[in-house]
N, C-alpha and C positions, 0 to 999 in steps of 0.2 A: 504494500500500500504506500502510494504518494502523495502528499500535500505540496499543492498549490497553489498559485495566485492566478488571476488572468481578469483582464481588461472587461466591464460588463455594465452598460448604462450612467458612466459617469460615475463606476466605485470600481474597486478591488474586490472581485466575491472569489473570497477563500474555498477550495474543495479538495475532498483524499479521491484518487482514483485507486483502481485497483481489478485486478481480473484481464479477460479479454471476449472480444465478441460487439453483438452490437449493444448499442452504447443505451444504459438503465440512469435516469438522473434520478437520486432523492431527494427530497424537500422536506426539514424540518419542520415543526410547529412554531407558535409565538413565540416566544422562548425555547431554544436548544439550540443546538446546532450540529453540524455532521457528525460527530463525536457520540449521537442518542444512537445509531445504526449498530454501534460497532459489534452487537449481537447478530446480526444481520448479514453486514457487508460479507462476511468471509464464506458463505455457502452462496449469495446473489452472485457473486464474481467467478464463481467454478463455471457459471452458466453466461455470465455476460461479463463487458464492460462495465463496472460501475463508474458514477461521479454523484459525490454526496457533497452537496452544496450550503454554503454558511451564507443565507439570505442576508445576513444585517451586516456583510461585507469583511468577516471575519478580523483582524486585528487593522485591515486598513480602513475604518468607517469612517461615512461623508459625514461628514452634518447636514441636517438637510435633506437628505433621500427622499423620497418622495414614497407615501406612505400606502395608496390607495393598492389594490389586488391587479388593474390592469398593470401599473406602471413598476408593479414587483414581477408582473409575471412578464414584462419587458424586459426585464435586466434577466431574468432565466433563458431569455429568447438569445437577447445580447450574449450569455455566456455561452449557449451553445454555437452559435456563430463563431466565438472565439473560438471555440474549442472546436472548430470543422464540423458539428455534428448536424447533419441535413433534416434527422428525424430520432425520433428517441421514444420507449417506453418511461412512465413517469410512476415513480413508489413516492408517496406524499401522505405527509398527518396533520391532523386540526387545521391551524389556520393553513400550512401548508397545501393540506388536500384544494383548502379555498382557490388558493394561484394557481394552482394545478388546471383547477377544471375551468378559470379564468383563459389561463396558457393556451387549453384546448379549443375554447370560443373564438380566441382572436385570431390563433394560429393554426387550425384543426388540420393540415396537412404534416405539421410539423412532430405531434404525437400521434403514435400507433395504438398505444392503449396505456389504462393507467390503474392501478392500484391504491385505493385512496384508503385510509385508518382515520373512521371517524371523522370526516372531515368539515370543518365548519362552515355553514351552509343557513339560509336564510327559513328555513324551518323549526331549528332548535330552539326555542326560549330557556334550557335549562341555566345559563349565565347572562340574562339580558342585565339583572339586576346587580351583577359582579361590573360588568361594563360601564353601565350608570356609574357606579359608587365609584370606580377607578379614573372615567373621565369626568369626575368633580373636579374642586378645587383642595378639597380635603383629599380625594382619591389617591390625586395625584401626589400630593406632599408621602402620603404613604408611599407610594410605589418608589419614590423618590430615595428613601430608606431599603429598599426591600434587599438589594445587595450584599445590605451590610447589617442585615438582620443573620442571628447566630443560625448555626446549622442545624440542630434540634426543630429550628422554625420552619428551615427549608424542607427538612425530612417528614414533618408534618405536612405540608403542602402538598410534598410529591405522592405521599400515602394516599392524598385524596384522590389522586388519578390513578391509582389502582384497584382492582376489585376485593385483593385480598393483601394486606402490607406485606403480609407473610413472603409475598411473592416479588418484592424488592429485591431486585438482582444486586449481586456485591458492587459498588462502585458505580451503580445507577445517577444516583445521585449528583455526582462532581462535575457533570458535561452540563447540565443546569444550572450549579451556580454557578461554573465557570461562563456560561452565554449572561448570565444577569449582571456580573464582573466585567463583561466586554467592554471599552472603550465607545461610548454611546448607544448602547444597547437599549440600557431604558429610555430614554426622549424617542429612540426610533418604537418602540414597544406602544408606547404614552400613544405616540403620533398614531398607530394605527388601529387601538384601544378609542381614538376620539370621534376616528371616521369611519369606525364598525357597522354600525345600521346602515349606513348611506353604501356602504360596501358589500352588506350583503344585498340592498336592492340591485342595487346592478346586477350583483351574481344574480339573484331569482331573473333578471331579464335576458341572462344570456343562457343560462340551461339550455331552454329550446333549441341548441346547435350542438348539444352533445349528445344526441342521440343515435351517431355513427361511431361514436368511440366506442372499443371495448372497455367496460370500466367494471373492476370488481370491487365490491366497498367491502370493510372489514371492519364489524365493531364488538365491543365488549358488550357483555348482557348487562352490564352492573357500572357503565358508562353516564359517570355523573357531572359531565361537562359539556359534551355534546350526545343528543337525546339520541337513542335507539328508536326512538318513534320517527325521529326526522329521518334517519335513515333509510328508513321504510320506504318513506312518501319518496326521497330522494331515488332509492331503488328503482322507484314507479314512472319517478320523472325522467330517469334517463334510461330506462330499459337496463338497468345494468344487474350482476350476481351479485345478491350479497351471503357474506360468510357470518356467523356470529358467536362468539367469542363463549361458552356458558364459564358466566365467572367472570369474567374479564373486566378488567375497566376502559380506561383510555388511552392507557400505554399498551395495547396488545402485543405489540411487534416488540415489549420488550419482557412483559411479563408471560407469556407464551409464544417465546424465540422460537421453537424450535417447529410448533406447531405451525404458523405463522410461514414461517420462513418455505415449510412445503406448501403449502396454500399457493405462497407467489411462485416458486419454480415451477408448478403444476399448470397455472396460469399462464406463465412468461410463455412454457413451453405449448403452449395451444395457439 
């Protein structure tokens, strides 16, 4: 596996490659970065290409980026460009899966098919009132803090996107507070925490163009951040398989690795 840099909309967005074949990008959630895979990448790459992608521009970050899902899933487009790739299957979570299927509306030539984990989407209400509270002005002085809140806090946090803590993989943990430790991490988080709603309307107006993609969705039954009900609807909306998790929460790709991991080769390989 290799970390790099490469030229992408006006940033630096950092990725590890790794493998060979045709070429598999991943997309982290709101917070992580390529580093949440690393359970992952090394059975995806027996079979492909990988490139696992640090959206918030990895240690070279703009100030300023531009926050919205079209103009994040622009700089994904931007990196494949740099990186020669004319087309690519797409693994993406929560907000990720969001630019993911953004990526595939503006670009649909560009992605073959996509694997989405729970991906956040204009049907879920289960954190509309998380969103509110953080795009306040009190919110935000919290979040403001949240880096540099002790790690007992963070490990509480992350329990809550699992369906059983028990099942907190060793060292889970660290690739999260290290993305919350990023040099601008949170003001880019904040920015896209502010223009959430307005973000998922668009996403609901562009669906309608992803109904040629193959898309398999993957969620936990016990997914208390984004709803298994929206899934559903979302399933509906785009024709696509979905897989579901019993047990699971919102990190499935990391709390049933193994399970998971055959799901997407079985896929890739169709």
């Amino acid at each position: 596996m290799e970390a790099a840099f490469t030229g992408a909309g006006g940033a630096q967005m950092h990725y590890l490659r790794a493998g060979r074949g045709s070429p598999l990008l991943l997309i982290h959630g709101l917070v992580g970065s390529s580093a949440i895979w690393r359970r992952n990448i090394p059975v995806l790459a027996e079979h492909r290409t990988v490139y696992a992608l640090d959206l918030l521009g990895g240690t070279d970050w703009v100030p300023g980026l531009a926050a919205g899902l079209e103009e994040t899933a622009r700089r994904v487009l931007a990196t494949m460009d740099a990186l020669e790739l004319e087309q690519a299957d797409l693994v993406a979570a929560s907000h990720g899966g969001a630019v993911a299927m953004m990526l595939a509306a503006v670009a649909p030539h560009r992605v073959k098919s996509m694997v989405l984990f729970a991906p956040a989407n204009p049907y879920s209400r289960a954190t509309d009132w998380m969103v509110r509270a953080y795009g306040s002005g009190l919110g935000g002085a919290v979040a403001g803090i949240a880096p540099r809140l002790p790690r007992w806090v963070h490990r509480a946090a992350l329990a809550r996107m699992f369906g059983d803590k028990r099942r907190i993989p060793e060292g889970c943990l660290e690739p999260y507070r290290e993305a919350l430790r990023a040099p601008g991490a949170m003001p880019q988080v904040m920015s896209i925490v502010r223009c959430w709603f307005a973000e998922m309307e668009k996403l609901r107006s562009v669906l309608p163009r992803l109904t040629t993609t193959p898309v398999l969705l993957i969620w936990g039954d016990r997914d208390r951040v984004v709803s298994l009900e929206s899934g559903r609807r979302l399933q509906r909306e785009l024709g696509a398989e979905l897989a579901v998790m019993p047990g699971g929460g919102h990190l499935v790709f990391e709390e049933f690795a193994d399970e998971v991991n055959r799901l997407m080769v079985e896929w890739l390989k169709r």
